[in-house]
N, C-alpha and C positions, 0 to 999 in steps of 0.2 A: 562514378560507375564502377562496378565491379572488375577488376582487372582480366581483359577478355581470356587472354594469354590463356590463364590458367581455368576456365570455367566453357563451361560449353552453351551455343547460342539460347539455349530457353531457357538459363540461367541468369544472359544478362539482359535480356527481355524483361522479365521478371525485374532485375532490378535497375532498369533504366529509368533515372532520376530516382531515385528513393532516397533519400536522408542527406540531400543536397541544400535545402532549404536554408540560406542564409541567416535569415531576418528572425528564424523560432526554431530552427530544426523541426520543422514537421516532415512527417516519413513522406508522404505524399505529396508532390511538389506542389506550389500555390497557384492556381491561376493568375495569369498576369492580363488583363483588360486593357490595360492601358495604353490608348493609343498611341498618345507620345511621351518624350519621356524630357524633363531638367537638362540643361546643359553646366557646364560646370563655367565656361566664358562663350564668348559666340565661333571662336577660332576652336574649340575643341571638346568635343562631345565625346561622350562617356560608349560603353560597351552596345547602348543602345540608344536608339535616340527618334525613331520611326515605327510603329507598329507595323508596317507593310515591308516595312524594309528588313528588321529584326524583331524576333519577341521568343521570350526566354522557353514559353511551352514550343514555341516550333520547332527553336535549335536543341529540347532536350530531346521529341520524336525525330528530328533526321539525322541526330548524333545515334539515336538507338536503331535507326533502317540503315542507315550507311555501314554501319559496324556490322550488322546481321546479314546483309548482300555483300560484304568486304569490298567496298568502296572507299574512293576517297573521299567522298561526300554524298550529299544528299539535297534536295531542295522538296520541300512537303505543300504542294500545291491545294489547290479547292476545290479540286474535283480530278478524277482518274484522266478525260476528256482535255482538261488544261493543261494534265502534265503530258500528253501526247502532245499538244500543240504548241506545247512549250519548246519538246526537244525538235520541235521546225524551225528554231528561231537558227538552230544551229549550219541549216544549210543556206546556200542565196538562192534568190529569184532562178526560179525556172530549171532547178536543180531536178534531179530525178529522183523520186521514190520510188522503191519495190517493197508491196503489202500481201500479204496473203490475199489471195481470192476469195476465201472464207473467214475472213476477219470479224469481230464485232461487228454490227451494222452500226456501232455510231464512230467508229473507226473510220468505215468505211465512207461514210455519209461525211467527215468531216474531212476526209482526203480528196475525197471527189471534189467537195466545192473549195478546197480552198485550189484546187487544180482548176478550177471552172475560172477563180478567182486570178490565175495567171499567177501566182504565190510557186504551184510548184509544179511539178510533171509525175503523176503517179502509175503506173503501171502493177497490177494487179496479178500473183501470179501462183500457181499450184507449187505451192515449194515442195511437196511431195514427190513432185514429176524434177527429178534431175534435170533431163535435156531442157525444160521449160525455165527452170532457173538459170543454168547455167548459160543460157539466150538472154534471159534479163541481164545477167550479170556483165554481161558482151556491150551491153549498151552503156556503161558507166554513171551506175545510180552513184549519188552522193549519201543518200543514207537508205538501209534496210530493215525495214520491221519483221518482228518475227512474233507470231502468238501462238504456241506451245503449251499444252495443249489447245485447238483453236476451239473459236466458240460461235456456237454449238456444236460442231462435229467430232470435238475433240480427238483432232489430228494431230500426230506428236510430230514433231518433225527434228533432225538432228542441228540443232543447235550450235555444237561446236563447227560440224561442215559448214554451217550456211555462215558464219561468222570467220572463218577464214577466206570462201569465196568472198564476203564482202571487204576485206582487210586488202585481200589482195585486186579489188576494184577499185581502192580507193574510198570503199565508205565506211559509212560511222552505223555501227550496228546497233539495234535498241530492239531489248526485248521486252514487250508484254507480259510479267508473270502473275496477274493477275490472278489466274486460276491456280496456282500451286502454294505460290509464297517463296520466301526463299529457305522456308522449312524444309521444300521439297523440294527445286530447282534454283539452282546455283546460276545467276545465267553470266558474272564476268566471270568466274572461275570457267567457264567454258569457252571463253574469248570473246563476248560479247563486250561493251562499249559502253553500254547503259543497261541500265534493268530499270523499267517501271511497271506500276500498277495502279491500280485504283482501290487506295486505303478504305475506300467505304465498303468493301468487303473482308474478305477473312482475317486482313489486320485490326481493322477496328470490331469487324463481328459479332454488330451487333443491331445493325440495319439503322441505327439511330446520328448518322452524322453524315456527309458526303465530304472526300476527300482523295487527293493522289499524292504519287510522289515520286521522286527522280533521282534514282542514285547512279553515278556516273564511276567508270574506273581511275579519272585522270583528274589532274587539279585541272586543269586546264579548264575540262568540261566544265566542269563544277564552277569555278569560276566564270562563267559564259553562261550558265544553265541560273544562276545567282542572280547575275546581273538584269537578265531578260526576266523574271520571274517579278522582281523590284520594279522593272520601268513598265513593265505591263499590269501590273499589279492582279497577280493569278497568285500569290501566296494564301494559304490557311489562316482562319482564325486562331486565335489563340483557345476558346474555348475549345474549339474539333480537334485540335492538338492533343488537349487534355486529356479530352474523351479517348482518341484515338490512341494514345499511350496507354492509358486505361484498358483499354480493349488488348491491346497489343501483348498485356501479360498474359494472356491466356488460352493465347494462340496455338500454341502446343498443344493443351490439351484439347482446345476444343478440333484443330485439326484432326486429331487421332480418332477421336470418338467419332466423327462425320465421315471420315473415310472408313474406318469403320463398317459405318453402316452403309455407305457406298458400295461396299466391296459385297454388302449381303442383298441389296436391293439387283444391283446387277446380273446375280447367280440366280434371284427370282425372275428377273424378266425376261431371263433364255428361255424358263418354262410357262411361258407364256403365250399361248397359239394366238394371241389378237399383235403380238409384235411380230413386226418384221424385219426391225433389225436392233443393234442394241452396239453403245458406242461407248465403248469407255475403257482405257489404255489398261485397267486393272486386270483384265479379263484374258486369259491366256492367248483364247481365240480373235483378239484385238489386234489390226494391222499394226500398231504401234505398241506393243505388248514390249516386246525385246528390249527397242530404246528406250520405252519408258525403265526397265529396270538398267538399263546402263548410265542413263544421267539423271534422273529423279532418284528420291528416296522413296516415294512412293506416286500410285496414280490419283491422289486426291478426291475431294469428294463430288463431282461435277459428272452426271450421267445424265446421256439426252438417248431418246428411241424412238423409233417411226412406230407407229401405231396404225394398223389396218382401218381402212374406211376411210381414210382422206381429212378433211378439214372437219367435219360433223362428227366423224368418232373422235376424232382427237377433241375437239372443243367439247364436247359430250362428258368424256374421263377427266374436264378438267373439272368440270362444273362438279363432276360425284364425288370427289374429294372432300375432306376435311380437316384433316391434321396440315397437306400440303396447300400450301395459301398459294391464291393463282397471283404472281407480282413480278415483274422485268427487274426482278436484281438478284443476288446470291452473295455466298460466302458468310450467310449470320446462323446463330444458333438455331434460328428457326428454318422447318423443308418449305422451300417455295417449289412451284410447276409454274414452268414458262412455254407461250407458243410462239417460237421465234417467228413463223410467219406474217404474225399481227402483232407482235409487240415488238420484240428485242431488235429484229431485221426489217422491220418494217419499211423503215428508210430507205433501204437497197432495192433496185427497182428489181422485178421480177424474173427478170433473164439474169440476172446480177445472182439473185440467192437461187433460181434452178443452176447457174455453172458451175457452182459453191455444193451442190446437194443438198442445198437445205429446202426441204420437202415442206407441202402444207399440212404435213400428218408427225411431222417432227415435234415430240418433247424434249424438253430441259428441267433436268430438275437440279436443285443445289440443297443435296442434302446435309438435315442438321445433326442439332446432339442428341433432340427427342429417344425414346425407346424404341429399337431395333425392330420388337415386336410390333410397335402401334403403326411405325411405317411402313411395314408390311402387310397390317392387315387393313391401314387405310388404301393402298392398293389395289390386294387382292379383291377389296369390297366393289370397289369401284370399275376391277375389268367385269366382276358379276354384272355389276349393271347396265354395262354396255354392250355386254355379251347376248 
């Protein structure tokens, strides 16, 4: 890999694994399929020796996410949802969690029952509201989730604060940066503990593969996070590796060009008399405006709006679209519109996503590379027809 030191992170993005190929020098690393692998006597195995355990395309994507989140490591799971329940492995029975109140709905859906489950203790809270936090914090969680911006209401919340209240409660802090990357949020350089995400979005970017991944500051972690990853057997194939590596050189540009047009969709749907309200940290008049320019690079490309008329206008503008594809994911080349209320959040019972804000007239959308122009006048076509 290109010597980080001197090169900057879309550089070695770019050339992670390239012209490492042993066996032919091919620029593009080989797939490796192979489940198992030779042993050289029975008392001593080679660099690999297990497909679930090691495989060469996994360790060349968590070598390239650990170095870009400036971790010690990494573990590249099979899905965004595994590398969250992965990093459960790390507290004991009956331990306490603190989640956003407005988290993912498979977040939340997966915190709740494994607490139903007797697994842990989760507590659910407005990280935005100080006094509210810092009452959870009083109680002594063992670990603290953070989703910055959250989703769908993309609420920024400060990151370095909440990662020092949890330091100093004794917990292990893991952030969600699903939605930025670490193009745009840094989350151990801000004192967090973990960074994960779910690769099937803007790292892979390309809607074509499902995957996560769990970069830790500490060997320790790493080590631990390794080990349970192996015995439960949540690691990536070696093909989604590939892919995802794949994807992952292009990350830079294709973020730029989505926020991008993030940043111009947004300033359309202020003038917009059928919204009501419009959520997205880019926007000067956005409660998280400030911090997002003091710990992001930027506010990425992830804008959701309340739409007048409730459930039937909102499902209405989704159906009159065309460029935006109605689908519960994000982060690829192409604009999807999401209705968290029936798809993304669906799981969360309904006092759960009214405490959260998340209204039945609420969109999401996860804008792509498409032309600035087409996604604006696939919009504007579509408030005509609901209007």
């Amino acid at each position: 890999m290109t010597d980080s030191k001197n090169t900057t992170a879309e550089t070695n993005i770019v050339q992670a694994g390239i012209g490492i190929d042993p066996a032919h020098a091919s620029v593009a690393p080989p797939i490796y399929l192979s489940s198992t692998y030779v042993w050289p006597n029975p008392t001593d195995k080679g660099a690999y020796d297990y497909g679930r355990t090691k495989n060469p395309n996994r360790d060349i994507l968590a070598g390239a996410l650990a170095e870009l989140d400036g971790g010690a490591g990494a573990v590249v799971t099979s899905s965004g949802m595994a590398a969250i329940d992965l990093v459960l492995n790390l507290i004991s029975a009956d331990d306490l969690v603190i989640a956003p109140h407005d988290c993912y709905g498979g977040t939340h859906r997966l915190l709740t029952h494994r607490a139903k489950q007797g697994r842990i203790r989760v507590a659910f809270v407005d990280q935005t509201d100080a006094k509210a936090l810092e009452a959870a914090m009083a109680n002594k969680p063992a670990l603290v989730m953070i989703e910055t911006p959250s989703n769908p209401l993309m609420r920024v919340v400060d990151v370095a604060a909440i990662c020092t209240a949890a330091k100093s409660a004794g917990a292990i802090s893991v952030v969600d940066n699903t939605f930025l990357s670490p193009l745009r949020l840094k989350p151990l350089e801000l004192g967090a503990d973990i960074a994960l995400q779910s690769t099937t979005k803007y790292i892979n970017g390309h809607s074509d593969i499902i995957g996560g991944c769990v970069v830790a500051k500490s060997e320790d972690h790493v080590e631990q996070l390794t080990w349970w990853a192996n015995a439960a057997g949540v690691t990536a194939s070696a093909f989604d590796c590939h892919q995802t590596l794949r994807g992952l050189r292009t990350l830079a540009l294709r973020l730029d060009a989505a926020e991008s047009n993030a940043r111009s969709i947004a300033k359309f749907l202020q003038g917009q008399p059928q919204v009501n309200a419009i959520h997205y940290p880019g926007l000067e008049t956005d409660p998280g405006f400030a911090l997002t320019q003091s710990q992001q690079s930027g506010p990425g490309a992830m804008v959701s709006f309340e739409i007048k008329g409730g459930l039937d206008a909102a499902t209405a503008f989704c159906r009159s679209l065309e460029i935006f594809k109605l689908a519960a994911s994000l982060g690829g080349v192409e604009s999807l519109i999401c209705l968290p209320e029936t798809m993304t959040h669906a799981g969360m019972a309904e006092s759960a996503r009214r405490e959260a804000g998340i209204s039945e007239s609420l969109l999401r959308l996860s804008v792509g590379i498409e032309s600035e122009s087409d996604l604006l006048a696939d919009l504007s076509e579509s408030f005509a027809a609901i209007s």
